[in-house]
C-alpha positions in Angstrom: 29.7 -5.9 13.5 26.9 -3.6 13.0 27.5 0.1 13.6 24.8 2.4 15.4 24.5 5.8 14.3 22.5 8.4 15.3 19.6 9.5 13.3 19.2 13.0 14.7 22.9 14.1 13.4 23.0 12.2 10.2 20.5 14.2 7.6 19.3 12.2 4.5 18.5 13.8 1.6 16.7 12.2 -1.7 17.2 13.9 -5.1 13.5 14.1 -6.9 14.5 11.0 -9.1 14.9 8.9 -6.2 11.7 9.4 -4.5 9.0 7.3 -5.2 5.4 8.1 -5.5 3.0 6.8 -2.5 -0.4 6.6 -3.4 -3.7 7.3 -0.9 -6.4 4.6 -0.6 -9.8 5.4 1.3 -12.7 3.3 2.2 -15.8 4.5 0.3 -19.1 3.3 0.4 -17.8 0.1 1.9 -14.5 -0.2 -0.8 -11.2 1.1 -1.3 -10.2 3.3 -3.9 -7.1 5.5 -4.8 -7.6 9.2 -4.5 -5.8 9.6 -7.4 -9.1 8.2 -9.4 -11.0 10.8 -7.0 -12.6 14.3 -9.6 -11.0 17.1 -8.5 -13.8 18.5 -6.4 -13.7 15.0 -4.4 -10.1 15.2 -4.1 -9.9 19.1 -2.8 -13.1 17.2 -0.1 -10.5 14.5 1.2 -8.3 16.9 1.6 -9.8 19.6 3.8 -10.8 16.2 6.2 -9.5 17.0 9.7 -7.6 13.6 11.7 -8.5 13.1 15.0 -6.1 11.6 17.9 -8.2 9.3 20.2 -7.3 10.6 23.5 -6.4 8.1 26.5 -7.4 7.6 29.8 -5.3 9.8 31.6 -5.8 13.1 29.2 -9.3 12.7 30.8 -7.9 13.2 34.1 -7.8 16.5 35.6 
């Protein structure tokens, strides 16, 4: 039997040397490359970028 437990009550917390390292890929110029291989200037570029949330149909609705 599997037990259910609440997320919100239960905290989980990682020591540094059990987190692993995600790295970033972007599309440029029609390929993907890491940010990691990015100079420094491109790097601070990508991220300053502002995200967007598509809005639906009914946040057009007033």
């Amino acid at each position: 039997m599997i037990k259910s437990t609440d997320v919100s009550t239960n905290s989980i917390a990682l020591k540094d040397s059990e987190r692993t390292r995600v790295e970033t890929w972007t599309r440029v110029m029609g390929y993907h490359r890491p940010i990691t291989a990015f100079n420094p200037g491109k790097q601070s570029e990508h991220a300053e970028r502002l995200h967007f949330v598509e809005c639906d149909d009914l946040c057009n609705q007033t």
